[in-house]
N, C-alpha and C positions, 0 to 999 in steps of 0.2 A: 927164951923159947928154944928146945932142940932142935935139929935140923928137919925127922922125922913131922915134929907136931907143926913146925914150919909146912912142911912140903902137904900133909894132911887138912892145914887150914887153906892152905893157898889153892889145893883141889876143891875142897868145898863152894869156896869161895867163885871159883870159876863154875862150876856144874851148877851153880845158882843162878849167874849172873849171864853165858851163854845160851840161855832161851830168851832172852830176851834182846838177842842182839834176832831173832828169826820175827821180831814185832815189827821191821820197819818195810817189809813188805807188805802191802794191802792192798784187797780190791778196791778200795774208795782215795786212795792215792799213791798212784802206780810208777813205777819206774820200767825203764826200756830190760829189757831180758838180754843180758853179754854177747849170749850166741845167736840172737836173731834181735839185727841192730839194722839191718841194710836194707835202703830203697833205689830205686835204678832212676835217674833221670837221663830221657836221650839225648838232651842238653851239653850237661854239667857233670853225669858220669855218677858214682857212686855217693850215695847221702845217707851219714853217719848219723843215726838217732841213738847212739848210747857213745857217743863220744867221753873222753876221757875229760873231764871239766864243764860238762854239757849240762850236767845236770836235769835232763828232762823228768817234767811231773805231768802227769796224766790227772786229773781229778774228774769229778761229775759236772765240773762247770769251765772245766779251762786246762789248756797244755799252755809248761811253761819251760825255759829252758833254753839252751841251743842246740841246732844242728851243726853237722861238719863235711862240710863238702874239698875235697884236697885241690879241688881246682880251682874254687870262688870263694872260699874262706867260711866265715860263721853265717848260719841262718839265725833268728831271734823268733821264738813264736809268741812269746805275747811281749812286742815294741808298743811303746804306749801311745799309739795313735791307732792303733786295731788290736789284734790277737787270733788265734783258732782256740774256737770254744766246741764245745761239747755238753749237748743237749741232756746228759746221764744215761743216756743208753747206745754211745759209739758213735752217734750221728755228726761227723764234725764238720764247721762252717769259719769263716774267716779265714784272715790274711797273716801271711809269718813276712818277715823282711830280712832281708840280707841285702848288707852295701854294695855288693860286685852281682847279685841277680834282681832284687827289687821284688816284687810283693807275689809271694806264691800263693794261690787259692786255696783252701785246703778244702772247701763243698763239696769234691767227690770223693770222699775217705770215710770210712766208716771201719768202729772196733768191735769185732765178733765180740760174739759170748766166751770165747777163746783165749780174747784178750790179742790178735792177731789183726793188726792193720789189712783193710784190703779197699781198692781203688782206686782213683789217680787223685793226684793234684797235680795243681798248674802254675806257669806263668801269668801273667793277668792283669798288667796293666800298660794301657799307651802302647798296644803291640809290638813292645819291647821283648817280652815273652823269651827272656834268655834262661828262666830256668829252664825251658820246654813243659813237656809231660814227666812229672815224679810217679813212678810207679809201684805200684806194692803187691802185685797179681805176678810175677817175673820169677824166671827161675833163677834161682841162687839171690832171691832180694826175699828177705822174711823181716817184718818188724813187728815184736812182740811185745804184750806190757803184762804187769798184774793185777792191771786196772780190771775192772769189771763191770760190764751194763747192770744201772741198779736193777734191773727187773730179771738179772741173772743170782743175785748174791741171796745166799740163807738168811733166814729173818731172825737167826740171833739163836739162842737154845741155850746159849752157853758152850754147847761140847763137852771135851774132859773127860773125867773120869767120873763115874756114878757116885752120887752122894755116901760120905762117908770111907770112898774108898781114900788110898794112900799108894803114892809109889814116889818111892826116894830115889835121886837124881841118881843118876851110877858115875863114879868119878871117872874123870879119863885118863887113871893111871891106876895100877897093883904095884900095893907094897909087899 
């Protein structure tokens, strides 16, 4: 093969295969947004929801994942003796744990149509209550997902391009 039909196939091949790398976002299992990751607790100080190794998921029935807080180490939301779930439309309820703050509330939180965390959770148990108040209403603390309330998301259609039409991938390179 010459280097041309090389470099030609190996374009193709990618303009194919690059839309498919934009399928792993979705409203029905959401990950945290890079630029808006931060919650304020007056506790514990700053709480990481898109931490590097965190892995947080959002779905219509449960967040899973870690937090990262630099002062108290990892939070866990769904430890398997509870979890914070979510009702499918942002309502969320239960308990996350971390070994250095112990069981945070999560009942007062809810996820806009937005996809934007807004209201507190808590410390909450044994008035230990060393997370304090985690908050998500605070300026400079934004935590985002591209999860979606089901009774926010399109009912399907398809989208695209009208039947019968065509449009070929445009390579990301000129020869």
């Amino acid at each position: 093969m010459s280097k041309l039909n090389l470099i030609i196939f190996s374009g193709i091949i990618v303009g194919l295969l690059l839309p498919l790398w934009f399928v792993f976002a979705s409203t029905t299992d959401g990950t945290i947004d890079s630029a808006y990751k931060y919650a304020w607790s007056n506790n514990i100080g700053w709480i990481n929801f898109g931490a590097d190794y965190g892995s947080v998921h959002i779905t219509d029935s449960t967040l899973t994942g870690y937090l990262w807080s630099d002062n108290y180490g990892w939070i866990i939301l769904n430890p398997s003796t509870s979890g914070v779930t979510n009702n499918n439309e942002g309502t969320l309820s239960g308990y996350a744990w971390g070994e250095n703050t112990g069981w945070i509330n999560f009942s007062g939180v809810i996820i806009s149509s937005a996809g934007v965390f807004t209201g507190t959770a808590s410390g909450d148990v044994s008035g230990t209550n060393i997370a304090g108040t985690i908050n998500f209403d605070c300026s400079d603390c934004t935590v985002k997902t591209d999860w979606r309330p089901a009774s926010t998301r399109s009912s399907g259609g398809g989208g695209g391009l009208p039947s019968g039409a065509y449009s070929a991938p445009v390579p990301p390179f000129s020869i």
